[in-house]
C-alpha positions as a Markdown table, in Angstrom:
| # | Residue | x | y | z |
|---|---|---|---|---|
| 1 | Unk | -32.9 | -2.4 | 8.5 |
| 2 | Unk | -32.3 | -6.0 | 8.8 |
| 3 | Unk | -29.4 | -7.5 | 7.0 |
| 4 | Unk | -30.3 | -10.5 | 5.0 |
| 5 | Unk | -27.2 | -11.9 | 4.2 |
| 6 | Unk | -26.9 | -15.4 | 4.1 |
| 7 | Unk | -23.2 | -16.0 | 2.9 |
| 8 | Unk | -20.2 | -14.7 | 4.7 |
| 9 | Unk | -18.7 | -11.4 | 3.1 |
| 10 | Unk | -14.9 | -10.9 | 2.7 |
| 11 | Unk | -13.1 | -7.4 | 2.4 |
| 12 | Unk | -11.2 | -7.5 | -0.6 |
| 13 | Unk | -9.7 | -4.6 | -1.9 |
| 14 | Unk | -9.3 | -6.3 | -5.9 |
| 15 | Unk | -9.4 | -5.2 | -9.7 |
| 16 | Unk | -12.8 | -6.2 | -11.4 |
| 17 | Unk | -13.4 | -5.9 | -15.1 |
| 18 | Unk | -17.0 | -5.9 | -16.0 |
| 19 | Unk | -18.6 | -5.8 | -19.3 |
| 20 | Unk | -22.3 | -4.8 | -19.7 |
| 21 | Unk | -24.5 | -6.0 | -22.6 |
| 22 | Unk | -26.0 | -3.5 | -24.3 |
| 23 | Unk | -28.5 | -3.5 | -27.7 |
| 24 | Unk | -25.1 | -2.8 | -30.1 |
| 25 | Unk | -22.7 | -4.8 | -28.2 |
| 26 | Unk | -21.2 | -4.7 | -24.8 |
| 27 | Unk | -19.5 | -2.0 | -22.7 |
| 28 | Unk | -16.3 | -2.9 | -20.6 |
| 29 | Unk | -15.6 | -1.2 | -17.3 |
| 30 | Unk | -13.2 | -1.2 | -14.4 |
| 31 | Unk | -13.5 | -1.3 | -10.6 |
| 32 | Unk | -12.7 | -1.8 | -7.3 |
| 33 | Unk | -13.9 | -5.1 | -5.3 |
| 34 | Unk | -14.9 | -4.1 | -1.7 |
| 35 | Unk | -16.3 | -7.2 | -0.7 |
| 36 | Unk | -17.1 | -10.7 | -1.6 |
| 37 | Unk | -19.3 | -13.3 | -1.0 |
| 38 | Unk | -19.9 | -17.0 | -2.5 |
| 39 | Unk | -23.0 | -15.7 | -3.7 |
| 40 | Unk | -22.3 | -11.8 | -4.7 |
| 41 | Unk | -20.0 | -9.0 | -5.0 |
| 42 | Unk | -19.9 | -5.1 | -4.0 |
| 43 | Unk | -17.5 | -2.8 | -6.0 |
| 44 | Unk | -16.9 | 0.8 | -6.8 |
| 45 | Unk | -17.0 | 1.8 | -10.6 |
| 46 | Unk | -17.4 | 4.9 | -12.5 |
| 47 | Unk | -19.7 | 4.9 | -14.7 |
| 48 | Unk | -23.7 | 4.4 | -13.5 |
| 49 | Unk | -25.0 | 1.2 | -14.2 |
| 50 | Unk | -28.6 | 0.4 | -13.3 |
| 51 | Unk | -31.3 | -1.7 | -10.9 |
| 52 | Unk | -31.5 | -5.4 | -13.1 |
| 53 | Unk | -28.9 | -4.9 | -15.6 |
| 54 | Unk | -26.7 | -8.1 | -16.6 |
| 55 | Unk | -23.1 | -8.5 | -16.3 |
| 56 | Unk | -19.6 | -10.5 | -17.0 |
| 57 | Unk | -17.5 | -9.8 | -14.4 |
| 58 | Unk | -13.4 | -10.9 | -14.8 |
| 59 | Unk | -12.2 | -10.1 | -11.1 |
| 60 | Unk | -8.3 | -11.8 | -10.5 |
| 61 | Unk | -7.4 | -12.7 | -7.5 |
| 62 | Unk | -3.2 | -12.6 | -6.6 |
| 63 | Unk | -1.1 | -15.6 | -5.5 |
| 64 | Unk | -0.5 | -13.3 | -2.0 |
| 65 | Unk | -4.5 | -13.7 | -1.3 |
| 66 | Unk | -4.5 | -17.7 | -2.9 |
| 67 | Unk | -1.8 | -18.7 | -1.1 |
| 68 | Unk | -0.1 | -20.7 | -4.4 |
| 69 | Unk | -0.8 | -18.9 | -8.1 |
| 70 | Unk | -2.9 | -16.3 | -9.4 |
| 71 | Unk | -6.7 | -17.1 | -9.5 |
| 72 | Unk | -9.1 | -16.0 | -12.4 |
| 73 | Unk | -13.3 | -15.8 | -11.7 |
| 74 | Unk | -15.0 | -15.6 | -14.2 |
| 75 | Unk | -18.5 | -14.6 | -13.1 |
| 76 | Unk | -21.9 | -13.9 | -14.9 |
| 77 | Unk | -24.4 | -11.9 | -12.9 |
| 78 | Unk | -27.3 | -9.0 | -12.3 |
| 79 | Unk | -27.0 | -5.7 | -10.7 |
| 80 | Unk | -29.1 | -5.5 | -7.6 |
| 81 | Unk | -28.5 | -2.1 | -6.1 |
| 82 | Unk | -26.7 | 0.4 | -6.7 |
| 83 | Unk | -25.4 | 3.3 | -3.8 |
| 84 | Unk | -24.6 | 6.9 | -5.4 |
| 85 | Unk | -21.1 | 7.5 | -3.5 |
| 86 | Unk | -20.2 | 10.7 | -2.3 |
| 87 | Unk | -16.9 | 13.1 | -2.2 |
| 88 | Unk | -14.3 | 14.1 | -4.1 |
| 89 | Unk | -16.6 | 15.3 | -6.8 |
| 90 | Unk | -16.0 | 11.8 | -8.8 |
| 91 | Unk | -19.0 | 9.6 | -10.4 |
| 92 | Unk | -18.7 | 6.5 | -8.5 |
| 93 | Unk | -21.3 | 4.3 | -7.8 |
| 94 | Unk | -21.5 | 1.4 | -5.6 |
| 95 | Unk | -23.0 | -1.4 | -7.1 |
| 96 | Unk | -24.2 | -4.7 | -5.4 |
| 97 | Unk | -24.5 | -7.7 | -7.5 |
| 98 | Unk | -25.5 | -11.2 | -7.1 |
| 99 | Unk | -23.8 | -14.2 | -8.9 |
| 100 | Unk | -25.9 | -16.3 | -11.5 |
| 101 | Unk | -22.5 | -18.0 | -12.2 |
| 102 | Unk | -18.7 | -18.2 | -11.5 |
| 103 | Unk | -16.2 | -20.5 | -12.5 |
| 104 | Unk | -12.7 | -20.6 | -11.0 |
| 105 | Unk | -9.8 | -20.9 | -13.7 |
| 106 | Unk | -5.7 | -21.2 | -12.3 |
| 107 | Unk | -4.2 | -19.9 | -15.0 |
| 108 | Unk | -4.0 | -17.8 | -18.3 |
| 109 | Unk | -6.9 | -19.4 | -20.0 |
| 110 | Unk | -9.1 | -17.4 | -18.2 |
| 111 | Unk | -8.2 | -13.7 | -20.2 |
| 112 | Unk | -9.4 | -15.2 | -23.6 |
């Protein structure tokens, strides 16, 4: 398989917060940040999330990785892929997802 990667990918082992749209109102959801790119993001989460489906992602990135203060990204995005993961008997998924947005906000502002 060829990899079509055109941005650089960096292994990040981060919290990401992201909340899924849905008909009644959204669904929030926590995970793990395996990699990053400028243009996407690959984390573990629990619950199954699907092929096309829109998300808001919060991921936060410490002072120790900025160099200087903790970083917020706000990010908006669509699920690409996602890789049933195996073991431990646990419902992860990996899920691939590619940025439509992200904004980058230095301090508190950012939770709201």
């Amino acid at each position: 398989m060829r990899d079509r990667r055109t941005a650089r990918r960096y292994d990040l082992s981060l919290p990401i917060s992201v909340r899924v749209p849905i008909a009644k109102g959204t669904v929030s959801r926590t995970g793990k940040i395996r990699d990053i790119s400028t243009q996407g993001v690959y984390f573990n989460i629990d619950n199954n999330l699907s092929a096309g489906a829109e998300l808001d992602m919060m991921m936060t990135f410490p002072a120790e990785v900025t160099d200087g203060t903790e970083v917020f990204v706000r990010a908006t995005g669509k699920v690409i892929r996602v890789d049933k993961c195996s073991g431990n008997g646990d419902q992860k998924v990996g899920v691939a997802a590619v940025f439509g947005m992200h904004e980058i906000v230095r301090n508190e502002a950012a939770i709201a």
